[in-house]
ROFI-706941 format. One line per field, with one value per residue: x, z, y of N, C-alpha, C in turn; residue in three letters; residue number from 1. Coordinates in steps of 0.02 Angstrom, whole numbers, padded with zeros to 5 digits, always signed. Example, Ala and Ser with C-alpha at 12.3 -4.5 7.8 and 13.67 -1.06 7.14 Angstrom:
n.X +00660  +00642
n.Z +00390  +00354
n.Y -00284  -00112
ca.X +00615  +00684
ca.Z +00390  +00357
ca.Y -00225  -00053
c.X +00660  +00645
c.Z +00390  +00394
c.Y -00165  +00002
type ALA  SER
seq 1  2
This chain:
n.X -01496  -01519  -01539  -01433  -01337  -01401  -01408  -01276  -01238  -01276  -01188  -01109  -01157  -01230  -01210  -01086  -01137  -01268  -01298  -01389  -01317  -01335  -01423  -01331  -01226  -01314  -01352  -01235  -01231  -01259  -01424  -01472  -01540  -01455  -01434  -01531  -01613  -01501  -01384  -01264  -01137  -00992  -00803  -00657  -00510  -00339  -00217  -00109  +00038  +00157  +00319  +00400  +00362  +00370  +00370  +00248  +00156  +00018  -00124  -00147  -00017  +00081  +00175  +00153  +00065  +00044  -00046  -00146  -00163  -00190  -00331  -00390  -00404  -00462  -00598  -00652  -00647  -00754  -00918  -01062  -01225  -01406  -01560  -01672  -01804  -01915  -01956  -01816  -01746  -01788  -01765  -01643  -01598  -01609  -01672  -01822  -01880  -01768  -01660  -01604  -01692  -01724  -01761  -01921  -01936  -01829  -01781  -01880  -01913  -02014  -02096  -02040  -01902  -01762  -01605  -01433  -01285  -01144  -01063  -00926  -00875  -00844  -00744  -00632  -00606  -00584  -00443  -00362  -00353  -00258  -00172  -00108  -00054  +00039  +00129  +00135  +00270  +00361  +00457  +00434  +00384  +00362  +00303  +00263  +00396  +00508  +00460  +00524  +00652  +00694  +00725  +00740  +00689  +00579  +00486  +00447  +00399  +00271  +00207  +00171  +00082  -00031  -00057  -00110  -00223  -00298  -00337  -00391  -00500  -00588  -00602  -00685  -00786  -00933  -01128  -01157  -01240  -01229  -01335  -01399  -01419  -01498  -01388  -01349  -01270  -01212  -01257  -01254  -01367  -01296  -01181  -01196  -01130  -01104  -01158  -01246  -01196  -01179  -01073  -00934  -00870  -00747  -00708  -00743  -00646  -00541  -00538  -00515  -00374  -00320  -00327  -00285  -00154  +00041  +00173  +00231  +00379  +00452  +00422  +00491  +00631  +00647  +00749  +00785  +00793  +00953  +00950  +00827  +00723  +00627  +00663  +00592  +00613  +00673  +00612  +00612  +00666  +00703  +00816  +00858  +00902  +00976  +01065  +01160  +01235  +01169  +01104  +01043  +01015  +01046  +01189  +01322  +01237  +01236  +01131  +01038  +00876  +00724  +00582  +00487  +00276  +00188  +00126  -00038  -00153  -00287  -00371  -00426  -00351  -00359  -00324  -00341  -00385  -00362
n.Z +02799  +02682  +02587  +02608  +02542  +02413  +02362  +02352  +02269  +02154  +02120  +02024  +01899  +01874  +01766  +01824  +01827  +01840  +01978  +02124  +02250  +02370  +02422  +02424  +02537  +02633  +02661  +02728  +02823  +03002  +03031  +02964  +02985  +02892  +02775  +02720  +02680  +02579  +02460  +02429  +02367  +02295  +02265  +02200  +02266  +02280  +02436  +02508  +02538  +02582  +02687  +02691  +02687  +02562  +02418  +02409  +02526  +02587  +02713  +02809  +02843  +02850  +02952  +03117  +03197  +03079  +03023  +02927  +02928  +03047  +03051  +02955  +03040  +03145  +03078  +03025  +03132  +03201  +03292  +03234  +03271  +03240  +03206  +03228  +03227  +03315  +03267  +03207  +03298  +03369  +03294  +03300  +03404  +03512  +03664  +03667  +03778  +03824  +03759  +03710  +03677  +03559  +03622  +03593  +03635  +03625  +03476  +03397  +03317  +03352  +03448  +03438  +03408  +03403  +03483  +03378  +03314  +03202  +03200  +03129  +03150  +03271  +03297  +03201  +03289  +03399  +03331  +03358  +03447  +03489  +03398  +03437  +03572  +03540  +03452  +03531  +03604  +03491  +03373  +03365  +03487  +03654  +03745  +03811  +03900  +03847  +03811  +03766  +03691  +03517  +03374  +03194  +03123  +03200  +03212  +03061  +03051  +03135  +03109  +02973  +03004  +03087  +02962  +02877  +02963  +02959  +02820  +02811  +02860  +02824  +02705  +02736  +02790  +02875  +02890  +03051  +03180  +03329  +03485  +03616  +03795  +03944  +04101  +04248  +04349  +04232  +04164  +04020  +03871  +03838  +03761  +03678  +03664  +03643  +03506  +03406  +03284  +03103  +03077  +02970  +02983  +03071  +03117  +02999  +02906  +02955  +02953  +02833  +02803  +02908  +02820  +02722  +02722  +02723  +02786  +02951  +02961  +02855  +02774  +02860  +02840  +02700  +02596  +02471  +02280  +02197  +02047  +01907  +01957  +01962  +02023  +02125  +02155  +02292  +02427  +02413  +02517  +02606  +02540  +02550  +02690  +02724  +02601  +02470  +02501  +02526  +02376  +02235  +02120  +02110  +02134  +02230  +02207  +02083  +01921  +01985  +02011  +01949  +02001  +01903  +01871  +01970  +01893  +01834  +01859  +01812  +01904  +01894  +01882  +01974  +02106  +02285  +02345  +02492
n.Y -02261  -02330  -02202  -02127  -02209  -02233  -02098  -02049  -02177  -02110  -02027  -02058  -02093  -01987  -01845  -01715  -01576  -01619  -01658  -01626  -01538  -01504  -01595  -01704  -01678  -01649  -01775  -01832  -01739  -01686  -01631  -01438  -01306  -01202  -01276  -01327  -01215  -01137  -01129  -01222  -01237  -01340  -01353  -01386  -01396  -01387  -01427  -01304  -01388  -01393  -01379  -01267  -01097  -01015  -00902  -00850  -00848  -00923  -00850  -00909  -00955  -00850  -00734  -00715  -00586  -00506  -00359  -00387  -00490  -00552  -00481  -00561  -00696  -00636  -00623  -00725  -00801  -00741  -00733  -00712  -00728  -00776  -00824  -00956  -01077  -01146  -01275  -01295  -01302  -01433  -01539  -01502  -01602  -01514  -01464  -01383  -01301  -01272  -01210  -01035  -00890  -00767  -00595  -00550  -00412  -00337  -00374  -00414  -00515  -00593  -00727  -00851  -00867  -00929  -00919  -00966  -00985  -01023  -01149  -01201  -01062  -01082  -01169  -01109  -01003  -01072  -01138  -01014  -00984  -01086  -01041  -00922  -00938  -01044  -00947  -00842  -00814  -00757  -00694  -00513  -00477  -00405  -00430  -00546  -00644  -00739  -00939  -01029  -01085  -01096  -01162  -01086  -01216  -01248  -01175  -01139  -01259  -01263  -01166  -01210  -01324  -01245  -01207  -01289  -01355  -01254  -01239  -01353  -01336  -01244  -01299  -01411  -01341  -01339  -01341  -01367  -01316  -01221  -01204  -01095  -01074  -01015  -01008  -01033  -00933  -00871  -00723  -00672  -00740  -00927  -01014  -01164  -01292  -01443  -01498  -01587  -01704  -01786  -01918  -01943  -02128  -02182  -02303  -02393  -02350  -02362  -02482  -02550  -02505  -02578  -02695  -02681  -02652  -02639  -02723  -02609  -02610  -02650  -02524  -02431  -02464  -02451  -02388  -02247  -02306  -02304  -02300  -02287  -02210  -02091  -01915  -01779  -01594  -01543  -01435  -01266  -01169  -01273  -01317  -01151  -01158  -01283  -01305  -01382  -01492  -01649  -01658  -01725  -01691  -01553  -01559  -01469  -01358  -01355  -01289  -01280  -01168  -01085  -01154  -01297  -01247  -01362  -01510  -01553  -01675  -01742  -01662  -01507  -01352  -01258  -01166  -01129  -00993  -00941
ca.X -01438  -01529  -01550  -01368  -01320  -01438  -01381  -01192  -01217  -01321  -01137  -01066  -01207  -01262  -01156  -01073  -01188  -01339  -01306  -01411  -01256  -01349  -01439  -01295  -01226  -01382  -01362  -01188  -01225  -01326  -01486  -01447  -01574  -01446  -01416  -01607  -01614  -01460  -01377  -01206  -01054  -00933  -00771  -00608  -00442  -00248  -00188  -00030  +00047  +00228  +00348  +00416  +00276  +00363  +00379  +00179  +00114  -00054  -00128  -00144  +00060  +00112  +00228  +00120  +00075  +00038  -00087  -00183  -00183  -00224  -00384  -00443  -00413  -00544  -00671  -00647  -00666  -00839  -00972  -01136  -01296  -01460  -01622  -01689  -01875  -01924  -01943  -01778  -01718  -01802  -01721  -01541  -01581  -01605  -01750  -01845  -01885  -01696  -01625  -01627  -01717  -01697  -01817  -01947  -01982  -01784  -01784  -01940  -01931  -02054  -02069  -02002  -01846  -01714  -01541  -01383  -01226  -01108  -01020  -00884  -00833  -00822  -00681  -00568  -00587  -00525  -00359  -00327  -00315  -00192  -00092  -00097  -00015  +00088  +00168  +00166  +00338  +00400  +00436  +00457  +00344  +00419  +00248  +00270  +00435  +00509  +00451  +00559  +00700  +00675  +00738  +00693  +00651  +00511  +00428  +00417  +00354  +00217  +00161  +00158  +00036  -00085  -00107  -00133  -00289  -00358  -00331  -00439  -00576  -00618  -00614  -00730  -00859  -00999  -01164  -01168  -01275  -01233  -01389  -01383  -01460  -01483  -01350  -01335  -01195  -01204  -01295  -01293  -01351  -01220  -01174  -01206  -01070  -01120  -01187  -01256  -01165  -01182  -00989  -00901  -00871  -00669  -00681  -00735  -00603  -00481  -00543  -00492  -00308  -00278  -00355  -00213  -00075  +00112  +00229  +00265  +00446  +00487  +00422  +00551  +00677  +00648  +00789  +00767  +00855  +00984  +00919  +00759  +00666  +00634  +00649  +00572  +00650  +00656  +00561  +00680  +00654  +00752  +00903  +00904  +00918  +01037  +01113  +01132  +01254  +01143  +01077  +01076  +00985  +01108  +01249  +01350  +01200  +01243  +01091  +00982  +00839  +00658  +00552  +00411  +00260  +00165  +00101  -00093  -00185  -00356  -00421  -00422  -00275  -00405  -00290  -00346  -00375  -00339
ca.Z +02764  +02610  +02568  +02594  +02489  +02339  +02354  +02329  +02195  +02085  +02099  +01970  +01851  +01831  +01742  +01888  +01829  +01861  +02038  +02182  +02312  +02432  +02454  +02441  +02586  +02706  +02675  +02761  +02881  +03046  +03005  +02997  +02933  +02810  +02700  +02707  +02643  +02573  +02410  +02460  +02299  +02295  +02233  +02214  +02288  +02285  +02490  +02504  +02589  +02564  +02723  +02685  +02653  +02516  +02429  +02405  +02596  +02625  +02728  +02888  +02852  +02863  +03012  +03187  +03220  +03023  +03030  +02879  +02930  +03109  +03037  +02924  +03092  +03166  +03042  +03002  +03204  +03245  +03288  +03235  +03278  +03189  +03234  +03182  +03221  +03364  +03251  +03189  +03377  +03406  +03246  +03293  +03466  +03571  +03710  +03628  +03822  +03881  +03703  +03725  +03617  +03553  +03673  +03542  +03618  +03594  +03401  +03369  +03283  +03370  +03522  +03431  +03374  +03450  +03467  +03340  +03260  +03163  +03239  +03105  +03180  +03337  +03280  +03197  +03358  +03439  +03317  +03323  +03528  +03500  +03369  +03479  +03639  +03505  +03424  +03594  +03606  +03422  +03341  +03414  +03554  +03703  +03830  +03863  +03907  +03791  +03861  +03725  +03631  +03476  +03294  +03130  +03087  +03229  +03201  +03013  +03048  +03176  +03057  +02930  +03041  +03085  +02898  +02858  +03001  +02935  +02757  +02812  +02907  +02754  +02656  +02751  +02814  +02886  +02917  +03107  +03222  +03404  +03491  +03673  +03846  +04025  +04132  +04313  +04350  +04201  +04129  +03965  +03842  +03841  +03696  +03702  +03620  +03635  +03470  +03356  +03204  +03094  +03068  +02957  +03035  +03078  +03083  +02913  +02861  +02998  +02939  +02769  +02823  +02910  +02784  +02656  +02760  +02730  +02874  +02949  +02991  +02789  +02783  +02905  +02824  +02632  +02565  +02410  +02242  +02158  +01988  +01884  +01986  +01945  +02093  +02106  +02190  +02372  +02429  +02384  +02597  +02605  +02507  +02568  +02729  +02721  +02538  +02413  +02524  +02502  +02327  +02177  +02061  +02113  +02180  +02247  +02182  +01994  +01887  +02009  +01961  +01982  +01991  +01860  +01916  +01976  +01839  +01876  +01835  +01807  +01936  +01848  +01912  +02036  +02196  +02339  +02400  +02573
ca.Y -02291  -02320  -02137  -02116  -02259  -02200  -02027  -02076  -02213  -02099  -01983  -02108  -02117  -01934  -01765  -01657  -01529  -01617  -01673  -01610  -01568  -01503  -01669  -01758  -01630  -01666  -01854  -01823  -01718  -01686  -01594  -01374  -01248  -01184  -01331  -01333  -01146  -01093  -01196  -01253  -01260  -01367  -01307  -01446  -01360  -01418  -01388  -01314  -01455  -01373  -01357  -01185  -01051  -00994  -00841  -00834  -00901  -00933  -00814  -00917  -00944  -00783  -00715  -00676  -00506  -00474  -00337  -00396  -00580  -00552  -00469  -00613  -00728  -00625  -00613  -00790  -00816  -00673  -00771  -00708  -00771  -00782  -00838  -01009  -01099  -01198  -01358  -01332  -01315  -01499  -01549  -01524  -01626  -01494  -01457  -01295  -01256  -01255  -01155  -00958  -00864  -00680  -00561  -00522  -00346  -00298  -00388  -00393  -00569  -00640  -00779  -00932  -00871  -00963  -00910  -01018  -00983  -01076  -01200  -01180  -01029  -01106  -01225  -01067  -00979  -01137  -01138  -00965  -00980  -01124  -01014  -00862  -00975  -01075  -00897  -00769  -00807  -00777  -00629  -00439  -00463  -00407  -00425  -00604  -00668  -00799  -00976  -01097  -01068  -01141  -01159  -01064  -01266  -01290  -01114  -01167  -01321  -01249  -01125  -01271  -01364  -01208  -01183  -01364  -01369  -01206  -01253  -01409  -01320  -01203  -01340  -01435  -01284  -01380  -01302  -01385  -01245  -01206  -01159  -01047  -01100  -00980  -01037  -01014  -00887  -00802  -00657  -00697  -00844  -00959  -01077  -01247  -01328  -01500  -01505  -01661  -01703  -01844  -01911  -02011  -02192  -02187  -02380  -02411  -02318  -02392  -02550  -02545  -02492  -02634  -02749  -02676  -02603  -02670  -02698  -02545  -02603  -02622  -02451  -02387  -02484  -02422  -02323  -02227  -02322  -02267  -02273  -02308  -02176  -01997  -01866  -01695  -01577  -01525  -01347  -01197  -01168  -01317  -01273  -01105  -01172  -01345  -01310  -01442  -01559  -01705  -01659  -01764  -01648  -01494  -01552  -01394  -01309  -01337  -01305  -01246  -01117  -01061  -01228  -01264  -01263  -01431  -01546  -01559  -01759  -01751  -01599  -01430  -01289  -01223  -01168  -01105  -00900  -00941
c.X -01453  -01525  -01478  -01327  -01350  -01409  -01297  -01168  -01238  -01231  -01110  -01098  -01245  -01194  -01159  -01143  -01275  -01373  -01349  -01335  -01281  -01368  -01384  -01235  -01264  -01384  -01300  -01185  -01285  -01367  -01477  -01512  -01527  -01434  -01502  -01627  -01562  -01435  -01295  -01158  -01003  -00878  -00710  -00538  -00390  -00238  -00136  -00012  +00141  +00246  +00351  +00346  +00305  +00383  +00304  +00140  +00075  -00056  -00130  -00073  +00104  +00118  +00134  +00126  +00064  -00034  -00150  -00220  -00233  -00303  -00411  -00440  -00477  -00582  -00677  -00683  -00732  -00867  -01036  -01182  -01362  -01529  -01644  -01754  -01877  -01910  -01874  -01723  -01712  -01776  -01654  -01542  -01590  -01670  -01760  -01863  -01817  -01643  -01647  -01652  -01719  -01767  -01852  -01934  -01880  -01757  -01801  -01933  -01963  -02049  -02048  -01948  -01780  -01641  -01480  -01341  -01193  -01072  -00943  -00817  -00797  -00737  -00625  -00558  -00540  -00419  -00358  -00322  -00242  -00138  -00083  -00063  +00024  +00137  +00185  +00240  +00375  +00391  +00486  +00421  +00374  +00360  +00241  +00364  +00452  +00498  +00501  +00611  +00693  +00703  +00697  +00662  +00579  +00472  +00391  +00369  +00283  +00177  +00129  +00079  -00020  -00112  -00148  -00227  -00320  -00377  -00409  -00515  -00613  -00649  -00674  -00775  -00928  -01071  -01210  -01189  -01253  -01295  -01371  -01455  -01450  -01450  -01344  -01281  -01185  -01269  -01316  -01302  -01290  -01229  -01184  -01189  -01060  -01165  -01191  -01242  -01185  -01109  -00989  -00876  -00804  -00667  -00683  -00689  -00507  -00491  -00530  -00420  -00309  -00294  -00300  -00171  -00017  +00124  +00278  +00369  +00486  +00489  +00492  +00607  +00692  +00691  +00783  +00840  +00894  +00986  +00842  +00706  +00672  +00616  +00637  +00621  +00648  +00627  +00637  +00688  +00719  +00823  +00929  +00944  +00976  +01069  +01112  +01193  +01230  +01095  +01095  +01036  +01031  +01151  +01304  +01287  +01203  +01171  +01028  +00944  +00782  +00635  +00474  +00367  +00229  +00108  +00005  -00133  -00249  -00396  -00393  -00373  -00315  -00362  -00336  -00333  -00341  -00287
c.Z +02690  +02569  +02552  +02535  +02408  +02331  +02320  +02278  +02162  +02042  +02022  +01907  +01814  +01819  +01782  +01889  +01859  +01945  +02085  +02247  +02377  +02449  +02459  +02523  +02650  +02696  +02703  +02812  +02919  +03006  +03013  +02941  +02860  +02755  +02684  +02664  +02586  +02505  +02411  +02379  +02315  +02256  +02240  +02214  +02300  +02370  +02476  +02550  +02597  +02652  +02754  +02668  +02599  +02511  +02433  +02468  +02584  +02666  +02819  +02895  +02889  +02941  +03064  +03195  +03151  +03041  +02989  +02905  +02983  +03083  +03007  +02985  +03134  +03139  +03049  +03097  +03253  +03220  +03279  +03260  +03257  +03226  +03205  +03242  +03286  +03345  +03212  +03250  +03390  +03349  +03258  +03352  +03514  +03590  +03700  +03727  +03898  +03824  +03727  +03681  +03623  +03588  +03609  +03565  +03609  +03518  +03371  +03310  +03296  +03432  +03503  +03387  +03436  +03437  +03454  +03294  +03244  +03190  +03211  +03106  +03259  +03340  +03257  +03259  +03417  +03409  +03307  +03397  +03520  +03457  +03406  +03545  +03602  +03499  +03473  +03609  +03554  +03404  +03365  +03468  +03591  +03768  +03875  +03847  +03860  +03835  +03828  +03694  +03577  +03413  +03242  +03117  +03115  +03207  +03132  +03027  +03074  +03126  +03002  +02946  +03080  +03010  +02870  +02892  +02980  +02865  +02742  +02854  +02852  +02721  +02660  +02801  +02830  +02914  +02994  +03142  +03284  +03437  +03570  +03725  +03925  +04065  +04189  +04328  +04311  +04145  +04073  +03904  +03830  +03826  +03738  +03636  +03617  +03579  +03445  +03302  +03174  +03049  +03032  +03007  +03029  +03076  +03042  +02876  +02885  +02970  +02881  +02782  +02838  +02873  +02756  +02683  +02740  +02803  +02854  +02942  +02924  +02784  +02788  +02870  +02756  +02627  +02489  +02364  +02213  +02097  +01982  +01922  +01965  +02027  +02070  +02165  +02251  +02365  +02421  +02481  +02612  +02598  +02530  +02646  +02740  +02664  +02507  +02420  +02500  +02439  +02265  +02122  +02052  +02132  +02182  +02211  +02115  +01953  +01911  +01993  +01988  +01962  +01963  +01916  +01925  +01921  +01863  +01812  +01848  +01867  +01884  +01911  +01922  +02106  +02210  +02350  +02457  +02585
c.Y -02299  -02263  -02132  -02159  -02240  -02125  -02035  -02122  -02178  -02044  -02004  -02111  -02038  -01877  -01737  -01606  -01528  -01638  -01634  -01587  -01556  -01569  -01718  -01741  -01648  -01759  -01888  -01791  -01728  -01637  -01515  -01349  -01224  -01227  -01337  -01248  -01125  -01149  -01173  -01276  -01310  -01351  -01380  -01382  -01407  -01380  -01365  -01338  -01429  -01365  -01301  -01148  -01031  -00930  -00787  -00875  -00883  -00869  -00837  -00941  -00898  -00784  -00727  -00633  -00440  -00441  -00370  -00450  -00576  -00528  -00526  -00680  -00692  -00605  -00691  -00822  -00774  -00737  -00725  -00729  -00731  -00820  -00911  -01034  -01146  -01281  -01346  -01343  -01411  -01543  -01560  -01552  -01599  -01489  -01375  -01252  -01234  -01219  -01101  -00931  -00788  -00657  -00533  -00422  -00286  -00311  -00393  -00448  -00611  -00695  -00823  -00906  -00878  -00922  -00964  -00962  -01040  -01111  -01193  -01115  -01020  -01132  -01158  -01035  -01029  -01135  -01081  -00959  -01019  -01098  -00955  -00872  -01014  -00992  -00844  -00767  -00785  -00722  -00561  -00427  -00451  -00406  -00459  -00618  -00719  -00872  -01047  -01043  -01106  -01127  -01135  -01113  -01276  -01241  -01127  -01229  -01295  -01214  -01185  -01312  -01307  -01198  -01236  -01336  -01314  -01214  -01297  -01400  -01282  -01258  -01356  -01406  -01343  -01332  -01311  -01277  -01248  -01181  -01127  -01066  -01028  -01037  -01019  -00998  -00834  -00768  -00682  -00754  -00864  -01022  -01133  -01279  -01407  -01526  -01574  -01648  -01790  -01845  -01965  -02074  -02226  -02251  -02394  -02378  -02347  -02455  -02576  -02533  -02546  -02686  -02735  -02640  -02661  -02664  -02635  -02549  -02615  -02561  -02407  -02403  -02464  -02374  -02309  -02256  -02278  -02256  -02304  -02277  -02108  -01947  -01792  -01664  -01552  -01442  -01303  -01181  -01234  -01297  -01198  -01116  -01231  -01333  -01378  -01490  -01641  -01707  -01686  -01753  -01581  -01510  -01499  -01345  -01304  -01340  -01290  -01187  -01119  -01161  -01209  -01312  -01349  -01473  -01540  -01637  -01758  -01704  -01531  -01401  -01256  -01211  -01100  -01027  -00883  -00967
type UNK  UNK  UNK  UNK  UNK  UNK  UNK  UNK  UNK  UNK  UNK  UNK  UNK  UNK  UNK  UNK  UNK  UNK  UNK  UNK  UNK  UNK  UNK  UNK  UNK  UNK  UNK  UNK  UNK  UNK  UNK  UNK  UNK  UNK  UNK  UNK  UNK  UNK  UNK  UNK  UNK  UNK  UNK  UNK  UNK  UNK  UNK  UNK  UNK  UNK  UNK  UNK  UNK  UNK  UNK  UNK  UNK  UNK  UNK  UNK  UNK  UNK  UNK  UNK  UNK  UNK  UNK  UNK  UNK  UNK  UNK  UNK  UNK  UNK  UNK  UNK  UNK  UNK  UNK  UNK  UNK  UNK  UNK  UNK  UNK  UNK  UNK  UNK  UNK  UNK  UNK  UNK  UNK  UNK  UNK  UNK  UNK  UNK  UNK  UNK  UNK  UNK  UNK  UNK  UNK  UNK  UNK  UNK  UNK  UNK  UNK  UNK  UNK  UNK  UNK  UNK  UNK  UNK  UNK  UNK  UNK  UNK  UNK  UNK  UNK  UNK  UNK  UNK  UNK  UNK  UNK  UNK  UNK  UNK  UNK  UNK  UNK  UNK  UNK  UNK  UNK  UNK  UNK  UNK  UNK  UNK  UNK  UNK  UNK  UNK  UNK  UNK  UNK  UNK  UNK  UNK  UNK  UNK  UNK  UNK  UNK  UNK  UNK  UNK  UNK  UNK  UNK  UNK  UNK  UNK  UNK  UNK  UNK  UNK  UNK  UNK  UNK  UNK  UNK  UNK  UNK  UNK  UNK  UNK  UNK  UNK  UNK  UNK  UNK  UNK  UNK  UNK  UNK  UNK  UNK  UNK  UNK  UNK  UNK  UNK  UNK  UNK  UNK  UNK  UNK  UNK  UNK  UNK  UNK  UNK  UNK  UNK  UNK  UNK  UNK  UNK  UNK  UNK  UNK  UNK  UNK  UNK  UNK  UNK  UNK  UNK  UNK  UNK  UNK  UNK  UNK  UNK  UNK  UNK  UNK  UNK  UNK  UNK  UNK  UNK  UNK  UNK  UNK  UNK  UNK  UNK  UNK  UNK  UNK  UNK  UNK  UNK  UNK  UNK  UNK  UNK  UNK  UNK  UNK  UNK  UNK  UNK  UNK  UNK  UNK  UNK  UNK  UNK  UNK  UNK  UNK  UNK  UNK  UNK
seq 1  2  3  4  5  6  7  8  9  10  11  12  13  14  15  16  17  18  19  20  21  22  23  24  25  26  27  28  29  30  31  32  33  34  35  36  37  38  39  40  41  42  43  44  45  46  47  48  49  50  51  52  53  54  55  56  57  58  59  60  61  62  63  64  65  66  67  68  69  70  71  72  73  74  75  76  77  78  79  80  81  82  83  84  85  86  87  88  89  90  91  92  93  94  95  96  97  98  99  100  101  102  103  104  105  106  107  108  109  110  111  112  113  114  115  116  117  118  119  120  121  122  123  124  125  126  127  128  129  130  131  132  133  134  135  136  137  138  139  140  141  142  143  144  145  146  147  148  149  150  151  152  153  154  155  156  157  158  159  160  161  162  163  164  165  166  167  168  169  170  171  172  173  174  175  176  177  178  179  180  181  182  183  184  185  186  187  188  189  190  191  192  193  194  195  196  197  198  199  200  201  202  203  204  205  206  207  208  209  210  211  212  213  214  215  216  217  218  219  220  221  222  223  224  225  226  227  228  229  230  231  232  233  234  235  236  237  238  239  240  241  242  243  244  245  246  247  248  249  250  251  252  253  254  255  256  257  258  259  260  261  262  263  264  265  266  267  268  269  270  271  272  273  274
């Protein structure tokens, strides 16, 4: 705890440049060979948090069935694996004589090389099952049957909420390891996905909320005034879809136009690749 604590006050006190991040990295996470090898950037990104995708989506936005996309879903989702050390086996928790290790005489890396991949690609493989059983219905597919009928609004939305969680897995790339055990039944090593992490502590963070939370039931009740506030304007997705009925920046659409872009307050106009 101390370590962590000194690591995180010194943030305040020294020039970005001169920080350590890996250490401040490994004093957040569980213990992984590559934060121990490898030197870890930090980069500050704007999500796109937008509804509509736009006329520039993201790449995990885009339709279902995009050739391009579908490819960076499975790169983004191949698991590799790599070899790592007995002590860093007993390191991440596990028992070095129930991990699998690569057969020296077909890799010829020797008897203590254990078999680990990234855990990180564990997790996209996870949301790219749940967008591949979310989207099988949507589209020009014709292999599965349709199982919902559903509105242009929910499909947006859904897409909305796969890009978000991939948005936020990039973001936060962790260098958690999976390591591989012989399993009775099958042939060959087979993950062991019960990994050790060291996690932020959801109550201290829950516990602060309710220290300063309002009542929710003003909340609900808040209607926006009618003057002395400035409003931006709704997503262009919006308007093409409902029109400018309830608009009090266009009303009937008067004055409408391309929208500038978003002001930026103290992070640099760094967006996002992905």
């Amino acid at each position: 705890m101390f370590v962590v604590t000194l690591v995180l006050s010194s943030l305040g006190k020294l020039p970005w440049s001169t920080v350590d991040t890996n250490a401040c990295i490994k004093a957040t996470s569980f213990y992984s060979p590559v934060i121990e090898s490898q030197t870890i950037g930090l980069r500050q990104v704007q999500l796109n948090g937008t509804l509509w995708p736009g006329e520039n989506p993201s790449w995990s936005r885009k339709e279902f069935g995009d050739p391009e996309v579908e490819n960076i879903w499975e790169a983004l989702e191949l698991v590799d694996t790599f070899p790592i050390t007995q002590s860093d086996i007993i390191a991440l928790g596990k028992d070095p004589d129930i991990a699998a290790r690569f057969p020296n005489e077909d890799f010829g890396l020797g008897e203590e090389a254990y078999i680990a991949a990234l855990d990180v690609q564990h997790k996209m493989h996870c949301l790219n099952e749940l967008r591949k059983m979310a989207f099988v219905d949507y589209g020009e597919s014709t292999s599965t049957p349709k199982k919902h009928e559903h509105g242009q609004l929910w499909w947006i939305h859904l897409r909305h909420c796969v890009d978000m969680l991939a948005q936020d897995m990039i973001c936060h790339a962790d260098a958690d390891l999976v390591t591989y055990r012989w399993m009775d039944t099958q042939s060959n090593p087979f993950p062991d996905f019960s990994i050790n992490r060291q996690c932020r502590n959801l109550d201290d963070i829950l516990q602060y909320r309710d220290e300063h939370k309002v009542d929710s039931k003003k909340i609900v009740a808040m209607q926006k005034p009618k003057s002395g506030i400035t409003q931006v304007p709704g997503e262009p997705g919006y308007y093409a879809m409902f029109g400018f009925e309830d608009s009090d920046l266009y009303p009937n659409g008067e004055g409408y136009g391309p929208l500038p872009e978003p002001k930026w307050f103290g992070i640099p106009p760094h967006r996002s690749s992905a």
